[in-house]
PLY file of the C-alpha trace (Angstrom):
ply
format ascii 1.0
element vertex 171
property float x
property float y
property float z
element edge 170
property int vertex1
property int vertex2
end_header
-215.98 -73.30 -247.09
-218.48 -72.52 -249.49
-216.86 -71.44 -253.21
-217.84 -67.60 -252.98
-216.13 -67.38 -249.75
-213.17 -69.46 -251.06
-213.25 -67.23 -254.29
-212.99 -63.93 -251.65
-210.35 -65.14 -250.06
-208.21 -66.06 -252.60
-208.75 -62.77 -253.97
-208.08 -60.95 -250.46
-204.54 -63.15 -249.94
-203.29 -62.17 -253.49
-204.37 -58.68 -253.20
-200.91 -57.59 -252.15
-199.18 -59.57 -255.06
-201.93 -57.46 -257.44
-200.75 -54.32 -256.19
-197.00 -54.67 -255.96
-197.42 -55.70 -259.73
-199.29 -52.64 -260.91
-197.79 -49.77 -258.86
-194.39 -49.61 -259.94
-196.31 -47.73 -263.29
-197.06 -45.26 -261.10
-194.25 -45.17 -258.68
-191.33 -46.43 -260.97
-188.82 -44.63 -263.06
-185.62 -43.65 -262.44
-182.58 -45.72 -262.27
-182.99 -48.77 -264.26
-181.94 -52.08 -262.11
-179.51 -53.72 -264.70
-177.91 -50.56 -265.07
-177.93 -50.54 -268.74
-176.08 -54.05 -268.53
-176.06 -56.47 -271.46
-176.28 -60.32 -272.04
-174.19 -62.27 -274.00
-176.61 -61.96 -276.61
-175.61 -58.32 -276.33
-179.20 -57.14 -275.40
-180.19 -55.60 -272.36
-180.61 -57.67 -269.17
-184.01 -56.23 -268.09
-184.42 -53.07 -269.72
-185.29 -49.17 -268.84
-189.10 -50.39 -267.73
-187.39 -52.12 -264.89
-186.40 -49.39 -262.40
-185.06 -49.69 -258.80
-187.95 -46.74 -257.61
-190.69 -49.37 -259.23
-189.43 -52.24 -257.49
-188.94 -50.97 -254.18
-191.95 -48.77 -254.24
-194.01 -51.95 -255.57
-192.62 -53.78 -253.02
-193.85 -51.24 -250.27
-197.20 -50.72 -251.78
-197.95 -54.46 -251.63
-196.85 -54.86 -248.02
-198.55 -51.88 -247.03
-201.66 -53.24 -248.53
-200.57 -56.34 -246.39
-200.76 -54.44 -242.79
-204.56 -52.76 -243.88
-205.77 -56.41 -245.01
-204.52 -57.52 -241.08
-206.22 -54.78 -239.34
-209.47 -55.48 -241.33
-209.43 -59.58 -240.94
-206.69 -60.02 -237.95
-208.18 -63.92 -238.08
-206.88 -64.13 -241.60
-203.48 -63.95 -240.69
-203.16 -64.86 -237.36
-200.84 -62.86 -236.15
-199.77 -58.96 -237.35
-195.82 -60.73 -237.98
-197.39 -63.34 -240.29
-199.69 -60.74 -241.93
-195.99 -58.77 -242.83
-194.41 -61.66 -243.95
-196.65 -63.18 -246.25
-197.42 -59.90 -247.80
-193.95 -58.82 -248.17
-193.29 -62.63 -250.02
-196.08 -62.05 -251.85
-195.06 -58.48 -253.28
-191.47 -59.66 -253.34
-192.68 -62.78 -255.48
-194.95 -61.11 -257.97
-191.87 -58.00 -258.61
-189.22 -61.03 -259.26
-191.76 -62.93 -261.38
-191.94 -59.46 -263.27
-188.45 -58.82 -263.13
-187.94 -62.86 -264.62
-190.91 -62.02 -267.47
-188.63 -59.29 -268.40
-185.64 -60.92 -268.89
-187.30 -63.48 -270.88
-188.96 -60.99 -272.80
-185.87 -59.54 -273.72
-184.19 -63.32 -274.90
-187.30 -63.25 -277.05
-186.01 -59.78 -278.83
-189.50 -58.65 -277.56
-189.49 -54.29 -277.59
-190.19 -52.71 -274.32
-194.15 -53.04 -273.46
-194.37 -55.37 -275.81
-197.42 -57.93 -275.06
-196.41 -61.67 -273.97
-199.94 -63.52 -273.39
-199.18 -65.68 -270.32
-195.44 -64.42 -269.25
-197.26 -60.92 -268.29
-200.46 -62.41 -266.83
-199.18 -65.32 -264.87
-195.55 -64.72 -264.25
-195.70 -62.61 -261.33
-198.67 -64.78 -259.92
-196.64 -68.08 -260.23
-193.62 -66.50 -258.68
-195.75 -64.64 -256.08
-197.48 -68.01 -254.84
-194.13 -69.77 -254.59
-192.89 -67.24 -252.66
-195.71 -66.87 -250.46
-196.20 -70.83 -249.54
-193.70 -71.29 -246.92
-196.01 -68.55 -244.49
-199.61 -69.46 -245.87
-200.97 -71.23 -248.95
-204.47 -71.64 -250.76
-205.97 -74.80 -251.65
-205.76 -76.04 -255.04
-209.32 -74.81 -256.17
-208.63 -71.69 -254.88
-205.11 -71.54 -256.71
-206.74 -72.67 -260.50
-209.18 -69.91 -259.71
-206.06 -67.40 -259.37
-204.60 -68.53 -262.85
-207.97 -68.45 -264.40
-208.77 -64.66 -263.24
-205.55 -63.00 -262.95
-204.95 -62.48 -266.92
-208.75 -60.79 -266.87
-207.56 -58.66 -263.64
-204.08 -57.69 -265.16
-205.95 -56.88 -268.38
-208.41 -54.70 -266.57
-206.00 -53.37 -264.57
-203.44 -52.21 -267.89
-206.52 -50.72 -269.70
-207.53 -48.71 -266.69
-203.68 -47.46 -266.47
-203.87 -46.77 -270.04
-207.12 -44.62 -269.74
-205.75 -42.98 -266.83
-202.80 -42.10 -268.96
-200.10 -44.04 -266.39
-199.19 -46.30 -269.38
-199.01 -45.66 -273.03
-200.48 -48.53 -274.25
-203.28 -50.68 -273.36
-201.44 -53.96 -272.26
0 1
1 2
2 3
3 4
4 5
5 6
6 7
7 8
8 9
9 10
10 11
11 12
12 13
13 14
14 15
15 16
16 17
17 18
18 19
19 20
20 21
21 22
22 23
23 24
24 25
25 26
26 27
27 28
28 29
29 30
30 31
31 32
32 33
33 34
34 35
35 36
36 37
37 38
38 39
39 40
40 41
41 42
42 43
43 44
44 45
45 46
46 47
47 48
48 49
49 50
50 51
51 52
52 53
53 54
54 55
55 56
56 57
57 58
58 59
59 60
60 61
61 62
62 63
63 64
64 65
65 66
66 67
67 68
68 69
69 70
70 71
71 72
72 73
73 74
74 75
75 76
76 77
77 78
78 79
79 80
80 81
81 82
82 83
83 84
84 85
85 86
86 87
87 88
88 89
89 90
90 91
91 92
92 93
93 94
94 95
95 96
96 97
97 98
98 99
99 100
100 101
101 102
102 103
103 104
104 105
105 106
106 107
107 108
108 109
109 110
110 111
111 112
112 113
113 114
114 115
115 116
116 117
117 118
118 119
119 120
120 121
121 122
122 123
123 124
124 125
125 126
126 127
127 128
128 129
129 130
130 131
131 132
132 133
133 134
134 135
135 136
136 137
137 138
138 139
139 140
140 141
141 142
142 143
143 144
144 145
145 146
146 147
147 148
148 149
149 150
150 151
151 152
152 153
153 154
154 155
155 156
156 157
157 158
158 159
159 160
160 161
161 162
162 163
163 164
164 165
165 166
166 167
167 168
168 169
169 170
């Protein structure tokens, strides 16, 4: 495989991890998923940012995204059942590396929306990939390339929610 068809497809297999991670701006709110809960450092588990609509509807999105990737390239997947569960892994994976990022983020005393260079950028891509690698994996090139681009993506992708007026700050 030459390396600008390796770098597509390790862009079109994460795609559903990218989405799941950025939709819950637009989809989320609501009722918050540690239900105002506390650690024993008396701060909140996760936080109001972390909603039950934003998971679940993050969750859909990235399948979703999932099922149109198999009808477009059926010989990426191999099979429509295989497509499903290695996008729903994949969204699953990136929302609990989000959902992990939080919590950590909240150890750290860090405000809501708060910036954490690396825990926001890579988090849900680790956690997505781990998930994901029982059902189908990337080589090792292909994986480097992920956690080089991904902070540049999820920066992009923040800014443009920010200009769209989704989020109210850039990060």
């Amino acid at each position: 495989m030459d390396w600008l068809s390796s770098v597509f497809w390790a862009f079109w297999y994460i795609l559903p991890a990218y989405f799941a991670n950025a939709s819950p701006v637009i989809v989320g709110g609501g009722r918050p998923i540690d239900g105002g809960r506390t650690w024993k450092d008396g701060r909140r588990l996760l936080g109001d940012g972390k909603t039950w609509r934003g998971f679940l509807g993050g969750v859909l999105i990235g399948t979703s995204v999932g099922l149109i990737q198999y009808f477009i390239t059926p010989q990426f997947y191999g099979s429509l059942e295989n497509a499903l569960k290695l996008a729903f892994l994949l969204s699953f994976g990136a929302l609990i590396g989000d959902l992990v990022g939080s919590f950590i983020k909240r150890r750290a005393n860090l405000p809501r929306g708060y910036p954490a260079i690396g825990l926001d950028q890579l988090g849900f891509l680790i956690s997505a990939l781990a998930f994901a690698y029982p059902v189908k994996t990337l080589s090792s090139a292909q994986i480097i390339f992920l956690l080089i681009v991904s902070p540049f993506v999820h920066w992009g992708a923040n800014y443009f929610a920010y200009r769209m007026g989704w989020k109210s700050v850039p990060w």
